[in-house]
HTML snippet that shows the backbone in 3Dmol.js (N, CA, C, O; Angstrom):
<script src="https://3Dmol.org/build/3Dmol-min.js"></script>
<div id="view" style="width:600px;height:400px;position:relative"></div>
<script>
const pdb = `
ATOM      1  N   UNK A   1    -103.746  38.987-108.630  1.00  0.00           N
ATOM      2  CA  UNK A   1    -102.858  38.789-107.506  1.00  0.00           C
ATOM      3  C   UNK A   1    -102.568  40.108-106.806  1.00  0.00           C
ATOM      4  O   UNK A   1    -102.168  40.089-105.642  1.00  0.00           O
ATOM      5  N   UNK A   2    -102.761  41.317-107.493  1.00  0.00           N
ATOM      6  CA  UNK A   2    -102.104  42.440-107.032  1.00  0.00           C
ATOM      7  C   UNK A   2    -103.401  42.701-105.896  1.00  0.00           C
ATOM      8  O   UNK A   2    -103.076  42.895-104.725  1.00  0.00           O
ATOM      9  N   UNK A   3    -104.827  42.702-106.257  1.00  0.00           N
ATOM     10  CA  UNK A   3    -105.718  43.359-105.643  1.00  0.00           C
ATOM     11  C   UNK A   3    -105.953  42.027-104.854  1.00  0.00           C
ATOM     12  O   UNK A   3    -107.150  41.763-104.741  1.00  0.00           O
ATOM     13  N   UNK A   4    -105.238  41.274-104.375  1.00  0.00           N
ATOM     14  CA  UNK A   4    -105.072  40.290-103.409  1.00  0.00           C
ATOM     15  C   UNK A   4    -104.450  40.850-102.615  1.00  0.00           C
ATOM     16  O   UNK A   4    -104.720  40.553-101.451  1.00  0.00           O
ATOM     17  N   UNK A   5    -103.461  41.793-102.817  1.00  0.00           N
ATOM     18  CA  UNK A   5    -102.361  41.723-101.803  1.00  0.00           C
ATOM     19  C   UNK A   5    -101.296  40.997-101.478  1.00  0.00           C
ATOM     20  O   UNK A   5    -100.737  40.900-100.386  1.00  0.00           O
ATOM     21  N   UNK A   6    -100.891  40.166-103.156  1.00  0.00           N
ATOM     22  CA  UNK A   6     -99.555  39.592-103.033  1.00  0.00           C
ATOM     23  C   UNK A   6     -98.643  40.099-103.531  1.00  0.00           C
ATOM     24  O   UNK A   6     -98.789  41.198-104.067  1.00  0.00           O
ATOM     25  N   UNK A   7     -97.639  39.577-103.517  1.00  0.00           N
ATOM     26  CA  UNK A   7     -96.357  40.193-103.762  1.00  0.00           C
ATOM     27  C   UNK A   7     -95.766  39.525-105.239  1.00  0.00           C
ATOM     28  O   UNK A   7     -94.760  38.824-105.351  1.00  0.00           O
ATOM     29  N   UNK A   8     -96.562  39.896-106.169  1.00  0.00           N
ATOM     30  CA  UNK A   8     -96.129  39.084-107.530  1.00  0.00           C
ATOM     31  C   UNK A   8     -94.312  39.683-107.972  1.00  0.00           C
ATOM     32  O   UNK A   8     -93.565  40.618-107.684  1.00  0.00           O
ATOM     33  N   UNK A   9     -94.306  38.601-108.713  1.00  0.00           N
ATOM     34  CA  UNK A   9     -92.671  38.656-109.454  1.00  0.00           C
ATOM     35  C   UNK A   9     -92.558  38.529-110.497  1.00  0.00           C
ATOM     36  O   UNK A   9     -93.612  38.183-111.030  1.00  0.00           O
ATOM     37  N   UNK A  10     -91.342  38.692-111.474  1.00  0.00           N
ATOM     38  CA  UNK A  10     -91.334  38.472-112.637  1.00  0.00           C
ATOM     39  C   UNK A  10     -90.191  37.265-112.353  1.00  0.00           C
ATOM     40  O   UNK A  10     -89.151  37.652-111.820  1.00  0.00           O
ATOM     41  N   UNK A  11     -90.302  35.924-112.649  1.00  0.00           N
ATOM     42  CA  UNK A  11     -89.279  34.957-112.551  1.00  0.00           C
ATOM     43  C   UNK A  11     -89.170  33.582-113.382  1.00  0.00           C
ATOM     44  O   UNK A  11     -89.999  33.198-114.207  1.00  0.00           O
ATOM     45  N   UNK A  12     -87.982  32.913-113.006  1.00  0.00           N
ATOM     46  CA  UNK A  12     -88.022  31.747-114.177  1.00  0.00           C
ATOM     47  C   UNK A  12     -87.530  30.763-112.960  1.00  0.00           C
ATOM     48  O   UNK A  12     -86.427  30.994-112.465  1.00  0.00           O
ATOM     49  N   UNK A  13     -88.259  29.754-112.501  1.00  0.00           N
ATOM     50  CA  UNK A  13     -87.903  28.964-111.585  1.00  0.00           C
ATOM     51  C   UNK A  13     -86.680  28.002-111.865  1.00  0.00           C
ATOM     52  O   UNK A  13     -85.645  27.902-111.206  1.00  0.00           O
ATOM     53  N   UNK A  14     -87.075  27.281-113.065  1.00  0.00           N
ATOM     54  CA  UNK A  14     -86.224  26.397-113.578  1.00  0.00           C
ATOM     55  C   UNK A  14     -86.797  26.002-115.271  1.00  0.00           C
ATOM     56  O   UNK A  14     -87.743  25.284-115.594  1.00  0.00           O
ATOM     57  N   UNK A  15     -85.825  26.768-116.151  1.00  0.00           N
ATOM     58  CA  UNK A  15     -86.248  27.172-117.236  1.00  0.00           C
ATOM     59  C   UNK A  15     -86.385  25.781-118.352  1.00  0.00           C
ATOM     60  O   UNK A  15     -87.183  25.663-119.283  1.00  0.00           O
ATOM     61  N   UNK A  16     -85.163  24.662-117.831  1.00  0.00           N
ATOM     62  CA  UNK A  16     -85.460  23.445-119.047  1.00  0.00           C
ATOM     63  C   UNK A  16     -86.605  23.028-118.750  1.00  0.00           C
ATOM     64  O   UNK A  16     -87.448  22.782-119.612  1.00  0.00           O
ATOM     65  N   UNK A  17     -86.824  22.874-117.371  1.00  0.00           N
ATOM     66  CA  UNK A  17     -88.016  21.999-116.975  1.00  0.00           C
ATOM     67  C   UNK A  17     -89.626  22.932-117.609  1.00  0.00           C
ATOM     68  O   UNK A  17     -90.613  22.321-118.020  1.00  0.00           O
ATOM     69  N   UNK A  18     -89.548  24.158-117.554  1.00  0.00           N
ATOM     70  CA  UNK A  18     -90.984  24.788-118.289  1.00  0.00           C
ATOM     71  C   UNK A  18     -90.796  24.806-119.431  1.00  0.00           C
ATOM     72  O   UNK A  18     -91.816  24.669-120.107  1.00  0.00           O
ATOM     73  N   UNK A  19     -89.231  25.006-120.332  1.00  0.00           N
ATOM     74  CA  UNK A  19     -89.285  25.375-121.503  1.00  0.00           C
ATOM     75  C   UNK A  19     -89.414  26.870-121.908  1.00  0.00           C
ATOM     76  O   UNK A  19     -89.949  27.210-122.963  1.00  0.00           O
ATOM     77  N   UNK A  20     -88.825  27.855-120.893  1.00  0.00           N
ATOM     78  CA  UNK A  20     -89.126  29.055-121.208  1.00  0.00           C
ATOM     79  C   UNK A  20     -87.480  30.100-120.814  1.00  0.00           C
ATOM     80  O   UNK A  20     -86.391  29.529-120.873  1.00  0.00           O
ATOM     81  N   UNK A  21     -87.565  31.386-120.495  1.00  0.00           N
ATOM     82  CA  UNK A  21     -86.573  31.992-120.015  1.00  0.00           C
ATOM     83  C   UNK A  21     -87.044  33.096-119.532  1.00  0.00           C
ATOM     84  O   UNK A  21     -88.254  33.289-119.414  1.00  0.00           O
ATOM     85  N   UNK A  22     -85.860  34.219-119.093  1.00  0.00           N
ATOM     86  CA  UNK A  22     -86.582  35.660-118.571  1.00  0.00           C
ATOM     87  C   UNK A  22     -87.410  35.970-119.832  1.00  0.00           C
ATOM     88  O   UNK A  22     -88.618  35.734-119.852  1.00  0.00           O
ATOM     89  N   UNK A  23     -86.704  36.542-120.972  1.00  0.00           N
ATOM     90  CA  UNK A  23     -87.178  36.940-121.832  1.00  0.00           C
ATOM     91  C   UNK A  23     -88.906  36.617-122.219  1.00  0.00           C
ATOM     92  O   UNK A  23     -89.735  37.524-122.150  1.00  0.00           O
ATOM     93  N   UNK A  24     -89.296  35.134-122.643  1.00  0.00           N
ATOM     94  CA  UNK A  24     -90.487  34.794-123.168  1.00  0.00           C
ATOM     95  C   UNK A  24     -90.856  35.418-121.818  1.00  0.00           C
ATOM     96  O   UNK A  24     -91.430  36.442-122.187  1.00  0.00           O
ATOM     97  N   UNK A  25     -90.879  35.426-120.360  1.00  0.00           N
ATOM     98  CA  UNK A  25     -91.526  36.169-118.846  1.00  0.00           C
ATOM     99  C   UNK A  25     -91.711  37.092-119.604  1.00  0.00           C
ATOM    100  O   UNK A  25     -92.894  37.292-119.879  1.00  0.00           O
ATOM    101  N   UNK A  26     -90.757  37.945-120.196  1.00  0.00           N
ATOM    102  CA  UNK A  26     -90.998  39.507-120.200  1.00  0.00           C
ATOM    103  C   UNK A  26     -92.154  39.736-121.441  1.00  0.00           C
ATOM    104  O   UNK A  26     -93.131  40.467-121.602  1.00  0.00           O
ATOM    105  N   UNK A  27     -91.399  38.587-122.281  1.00  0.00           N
ATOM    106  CA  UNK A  27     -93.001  39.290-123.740  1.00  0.00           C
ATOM    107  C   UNK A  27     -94.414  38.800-123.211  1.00  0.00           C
ATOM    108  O   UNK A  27     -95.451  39.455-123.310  1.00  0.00           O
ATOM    109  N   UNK A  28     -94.282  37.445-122.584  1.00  0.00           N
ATOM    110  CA  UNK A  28     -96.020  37.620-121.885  1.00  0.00           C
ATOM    111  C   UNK A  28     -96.322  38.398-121.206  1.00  0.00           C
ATOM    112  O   UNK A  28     -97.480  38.815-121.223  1.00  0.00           O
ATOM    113  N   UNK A  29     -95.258  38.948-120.237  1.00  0.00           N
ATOM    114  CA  UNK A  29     -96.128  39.987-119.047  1.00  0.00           C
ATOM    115  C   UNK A  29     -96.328  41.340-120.217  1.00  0.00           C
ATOM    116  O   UNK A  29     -97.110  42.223-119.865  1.00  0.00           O
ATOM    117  N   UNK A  30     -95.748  41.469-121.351  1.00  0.00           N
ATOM    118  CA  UNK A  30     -95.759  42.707-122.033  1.00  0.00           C
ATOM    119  C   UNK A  30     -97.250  42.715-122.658  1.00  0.00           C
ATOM    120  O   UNK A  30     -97.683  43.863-122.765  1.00  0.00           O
ATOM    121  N   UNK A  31     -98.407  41.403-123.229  1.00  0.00           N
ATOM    122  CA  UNK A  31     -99.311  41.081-123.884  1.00  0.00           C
ATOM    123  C   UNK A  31    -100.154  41.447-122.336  1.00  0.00           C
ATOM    124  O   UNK A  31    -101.339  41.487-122.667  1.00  0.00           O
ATOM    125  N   UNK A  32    -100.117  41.566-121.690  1.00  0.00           N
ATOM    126  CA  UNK A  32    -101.355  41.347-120.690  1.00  0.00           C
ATOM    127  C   UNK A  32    -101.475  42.828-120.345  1.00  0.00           C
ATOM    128  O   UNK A  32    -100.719  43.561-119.707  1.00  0.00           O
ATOM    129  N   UNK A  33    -102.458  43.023-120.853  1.00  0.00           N
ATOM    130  CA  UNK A  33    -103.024  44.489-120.593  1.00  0.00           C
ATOM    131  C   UNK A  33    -103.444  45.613-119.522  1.00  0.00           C
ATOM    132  O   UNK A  33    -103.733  46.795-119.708  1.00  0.00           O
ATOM    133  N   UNK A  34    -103.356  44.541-117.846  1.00  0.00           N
ATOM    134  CA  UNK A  34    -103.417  45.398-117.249  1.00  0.00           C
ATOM    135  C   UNK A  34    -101.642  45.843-116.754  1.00  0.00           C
ATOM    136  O   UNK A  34    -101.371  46.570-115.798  1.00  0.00           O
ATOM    137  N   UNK A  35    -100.880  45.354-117.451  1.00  0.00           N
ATOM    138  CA  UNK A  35     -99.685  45.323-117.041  1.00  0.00           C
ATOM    139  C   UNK A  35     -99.033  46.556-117.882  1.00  0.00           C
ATOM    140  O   UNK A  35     -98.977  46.452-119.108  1.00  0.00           O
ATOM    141  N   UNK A  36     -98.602  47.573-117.318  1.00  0.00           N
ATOM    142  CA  UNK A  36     -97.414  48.803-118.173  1.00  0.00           C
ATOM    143  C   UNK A  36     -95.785  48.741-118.106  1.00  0.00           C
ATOM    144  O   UNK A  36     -95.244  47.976-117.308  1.00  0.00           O
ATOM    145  N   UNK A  37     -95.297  49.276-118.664  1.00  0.00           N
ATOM    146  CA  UNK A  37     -93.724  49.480-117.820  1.00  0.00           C
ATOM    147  C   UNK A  37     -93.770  49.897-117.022  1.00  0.00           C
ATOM    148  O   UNK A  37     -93.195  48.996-116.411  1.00  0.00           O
ATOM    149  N   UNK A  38     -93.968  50.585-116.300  1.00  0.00           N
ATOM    150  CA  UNK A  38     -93.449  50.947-114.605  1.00  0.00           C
ATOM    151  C   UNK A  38     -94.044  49.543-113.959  1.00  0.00           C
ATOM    152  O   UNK A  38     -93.321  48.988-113.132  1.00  0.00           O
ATOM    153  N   UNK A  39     -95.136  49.019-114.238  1.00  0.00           N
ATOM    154  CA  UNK A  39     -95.114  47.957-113.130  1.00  0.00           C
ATOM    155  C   UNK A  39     -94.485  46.617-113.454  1.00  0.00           C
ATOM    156  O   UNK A  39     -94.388  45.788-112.549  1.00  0.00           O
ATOM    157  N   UNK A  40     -93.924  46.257-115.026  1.00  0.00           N
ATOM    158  CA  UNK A  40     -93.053  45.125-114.828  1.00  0.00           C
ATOM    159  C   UNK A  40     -92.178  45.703-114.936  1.00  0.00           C
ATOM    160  O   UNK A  40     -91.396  45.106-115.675  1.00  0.00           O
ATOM    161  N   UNK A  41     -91.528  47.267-114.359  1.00  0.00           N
ATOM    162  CA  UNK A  41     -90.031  47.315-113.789  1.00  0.00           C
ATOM    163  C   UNK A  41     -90.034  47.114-112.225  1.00  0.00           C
ATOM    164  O   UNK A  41     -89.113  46.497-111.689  1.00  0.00           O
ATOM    165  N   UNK A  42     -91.024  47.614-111.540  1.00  0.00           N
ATOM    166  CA  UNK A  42     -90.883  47.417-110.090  1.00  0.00           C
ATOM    167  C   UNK A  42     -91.673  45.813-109.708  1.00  0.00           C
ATOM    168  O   UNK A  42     -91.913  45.645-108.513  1.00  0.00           O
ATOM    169  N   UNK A  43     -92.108  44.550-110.776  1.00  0.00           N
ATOM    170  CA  UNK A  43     -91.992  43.508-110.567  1.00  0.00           C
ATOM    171  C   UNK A  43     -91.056  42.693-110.485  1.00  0.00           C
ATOM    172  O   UNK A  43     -90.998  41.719-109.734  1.00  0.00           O
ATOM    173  N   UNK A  44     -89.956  43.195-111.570  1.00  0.00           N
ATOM    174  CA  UNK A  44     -88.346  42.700-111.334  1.00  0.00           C
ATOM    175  C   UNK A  44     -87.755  43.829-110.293  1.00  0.00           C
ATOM    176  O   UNK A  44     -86.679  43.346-109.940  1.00  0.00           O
ATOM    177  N   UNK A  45     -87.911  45.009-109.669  1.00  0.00           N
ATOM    178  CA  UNK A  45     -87.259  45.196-108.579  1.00  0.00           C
ATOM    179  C   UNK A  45     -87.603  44.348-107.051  1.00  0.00           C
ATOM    180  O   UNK A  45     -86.891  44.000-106.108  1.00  0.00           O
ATOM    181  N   UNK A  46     -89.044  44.231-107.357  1.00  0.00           N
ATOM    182  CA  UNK A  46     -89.369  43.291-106.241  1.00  0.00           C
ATOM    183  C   UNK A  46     -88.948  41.869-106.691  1.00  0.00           C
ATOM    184  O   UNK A  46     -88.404  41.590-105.622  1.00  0.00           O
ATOM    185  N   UNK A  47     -88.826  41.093-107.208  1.00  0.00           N
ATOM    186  CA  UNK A  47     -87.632  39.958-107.459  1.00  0.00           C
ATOM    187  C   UNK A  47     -86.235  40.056-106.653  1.00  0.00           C
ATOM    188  O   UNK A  47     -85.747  39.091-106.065  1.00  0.00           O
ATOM    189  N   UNK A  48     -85.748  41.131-106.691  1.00  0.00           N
ATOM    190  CA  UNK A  48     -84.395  41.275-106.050  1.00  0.00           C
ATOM    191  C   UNK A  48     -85.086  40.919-104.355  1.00  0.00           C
ATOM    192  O   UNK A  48     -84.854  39.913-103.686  1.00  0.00           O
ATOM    193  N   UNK A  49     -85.851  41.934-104.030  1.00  0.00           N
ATOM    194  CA  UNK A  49     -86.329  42.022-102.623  1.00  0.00           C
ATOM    195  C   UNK A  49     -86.598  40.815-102.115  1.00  0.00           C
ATOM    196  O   UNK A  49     -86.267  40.596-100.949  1.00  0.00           O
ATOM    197  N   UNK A  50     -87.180  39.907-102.805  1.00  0.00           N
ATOM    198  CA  UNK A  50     -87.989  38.245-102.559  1.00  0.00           C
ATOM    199  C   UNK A  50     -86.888  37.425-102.740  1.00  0.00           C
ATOM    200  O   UNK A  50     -87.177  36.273-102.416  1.00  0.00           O
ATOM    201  N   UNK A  51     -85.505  37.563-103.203  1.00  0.00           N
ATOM    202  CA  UNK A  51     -84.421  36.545-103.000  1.00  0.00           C
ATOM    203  C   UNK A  51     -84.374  36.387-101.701  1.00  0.00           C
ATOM    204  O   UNK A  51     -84.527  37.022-100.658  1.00  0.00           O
ATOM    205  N   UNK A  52     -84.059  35.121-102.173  1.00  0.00           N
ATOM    206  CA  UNK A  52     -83.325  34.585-100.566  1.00  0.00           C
ATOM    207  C   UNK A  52     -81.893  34.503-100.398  1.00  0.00           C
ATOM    208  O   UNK A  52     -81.141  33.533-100.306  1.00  0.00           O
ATOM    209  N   UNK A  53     -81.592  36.361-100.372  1.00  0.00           N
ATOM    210  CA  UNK A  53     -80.113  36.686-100.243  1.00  0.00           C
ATOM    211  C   UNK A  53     -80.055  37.430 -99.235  1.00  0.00           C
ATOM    212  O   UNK A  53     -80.810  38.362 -98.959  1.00  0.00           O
ATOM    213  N   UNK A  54     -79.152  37.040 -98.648  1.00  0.00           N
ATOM    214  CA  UNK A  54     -78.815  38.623 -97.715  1.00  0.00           C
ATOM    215  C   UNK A  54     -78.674  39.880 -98.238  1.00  0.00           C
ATOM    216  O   UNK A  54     -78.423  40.128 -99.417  1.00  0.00           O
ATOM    217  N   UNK A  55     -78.804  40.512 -97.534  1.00  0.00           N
ATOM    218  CA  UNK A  55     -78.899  42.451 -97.843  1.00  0.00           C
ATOM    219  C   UNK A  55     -77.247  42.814 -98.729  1.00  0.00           C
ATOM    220  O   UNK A  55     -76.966  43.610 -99.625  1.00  0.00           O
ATOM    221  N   UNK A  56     -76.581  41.991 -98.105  1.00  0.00           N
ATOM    222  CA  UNK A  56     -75.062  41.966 -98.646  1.00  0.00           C
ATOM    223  C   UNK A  56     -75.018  41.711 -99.906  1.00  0.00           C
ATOM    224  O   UNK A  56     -74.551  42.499-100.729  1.00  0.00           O
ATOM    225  N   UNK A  57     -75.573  40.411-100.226  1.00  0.00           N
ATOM    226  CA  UNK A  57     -75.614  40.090-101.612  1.00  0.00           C
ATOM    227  C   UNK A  57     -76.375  40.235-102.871  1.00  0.00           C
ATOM    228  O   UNK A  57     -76.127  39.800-103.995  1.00  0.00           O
ATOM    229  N   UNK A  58     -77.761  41.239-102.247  1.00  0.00           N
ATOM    230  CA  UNK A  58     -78.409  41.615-103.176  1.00  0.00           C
ATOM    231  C   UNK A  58     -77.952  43.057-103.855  1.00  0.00           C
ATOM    232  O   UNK A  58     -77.857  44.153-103.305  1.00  0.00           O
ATOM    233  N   UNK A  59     -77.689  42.672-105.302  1.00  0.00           N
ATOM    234  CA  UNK A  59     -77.084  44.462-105.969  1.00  0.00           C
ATOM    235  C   UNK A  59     -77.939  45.256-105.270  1.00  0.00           C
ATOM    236  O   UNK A  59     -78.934  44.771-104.732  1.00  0.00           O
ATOM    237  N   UNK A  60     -77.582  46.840-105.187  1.00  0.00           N
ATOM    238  CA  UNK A  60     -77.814  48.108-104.782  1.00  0.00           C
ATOM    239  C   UNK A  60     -79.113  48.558-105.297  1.00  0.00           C
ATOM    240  O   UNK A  60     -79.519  49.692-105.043  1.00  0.00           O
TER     241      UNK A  60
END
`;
const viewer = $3Dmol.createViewer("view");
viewer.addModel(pdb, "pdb");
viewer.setStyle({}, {cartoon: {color: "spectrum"}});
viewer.zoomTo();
viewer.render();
</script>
């Protein structure tokens, strides 16, 4: 997705319905090897950016 040119996220749409939470998000994206920490920290900063909040309501 990245060398697409999308804008991937780290997210949980609606967690009863998959059966999952942030957490299990975070240990799979942790198993996938092209993935490091710096880029699933700026995948959950881009999460904030991709709400559909105003500038007001998204934390700092």
């Amino acid at each position: 997705m990245k060398e697409a040119g999308l804008f991937p996220v780290s997210c949980v749409n609606d967690p009863p319905m998959f059966g999952t939470d942030i957490g299990a998000i975070y240990a799979t994206m942790a198993r996938v090897p092209s993935l490091d920490v710096p880029e699933v920290a700026a995948m959950s900063l881009r999460a904030i950016d991709a709400a559909w909040l105003s500038d007001e309501e998204k934390p700092g």
